[in-house]
C-alpha positions, 0 to 999 in steps of 0.5 A, spaced: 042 266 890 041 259 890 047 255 885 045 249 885 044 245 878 038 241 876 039 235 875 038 236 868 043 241 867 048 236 870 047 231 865 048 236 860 054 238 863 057 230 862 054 229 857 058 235 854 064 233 855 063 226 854 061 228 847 068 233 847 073 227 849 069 222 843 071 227 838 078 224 841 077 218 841 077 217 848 069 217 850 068 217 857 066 211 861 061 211 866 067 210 872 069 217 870 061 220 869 061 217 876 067 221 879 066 227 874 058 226 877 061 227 885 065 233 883 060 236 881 056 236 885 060 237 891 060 230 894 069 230 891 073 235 888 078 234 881 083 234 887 081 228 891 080 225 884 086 225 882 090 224 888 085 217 888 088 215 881 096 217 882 095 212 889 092 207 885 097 207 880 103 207 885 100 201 888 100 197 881 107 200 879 110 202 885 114 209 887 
C-alpha cells in the first residue's frame, strides 16, 4: 500500500490548518507552513520542531 501524499493533498492539509488557526486569530506564517510542510512529509518531526523553538527561546531568554 503506497501512503505517500500528493502534493495536493498536502497543500490541503496546511491549508486546513491554516484556515482553523485564522479562525483564531492566529493564521500561519510561511516559516511555520514551511516547518508544518517537513513534518509532513517526513523531512522533520513535531518533536525536532518543537525542540528546535524551546532552544531558540533559551538562547533569547536563558535557562
Amino acid at each position: 500500500m503506497n501512503n505517500k501524499q500528493t502534493e495536493k493533498e498536502i497543500q490541503e492539509k496546511i491549508k486546513k490548518v491554516d484556515g482553523a488557526m485564522a479562525q483564531e486569530g492566529m493564521p500561519l506564517t510561511k516559516e511555520l507552513k514551511q516547518k508544518l510542510y517537513k513534518c509532513i512529509i517526513g523531512e522533520s518531526s513535531t518533536e525536532i520542531e518543537r525542540r528546535k523553538i524551546i532552544e531558540k527561546y533559551r538562547r533569547i531568554y536563558g535557562q
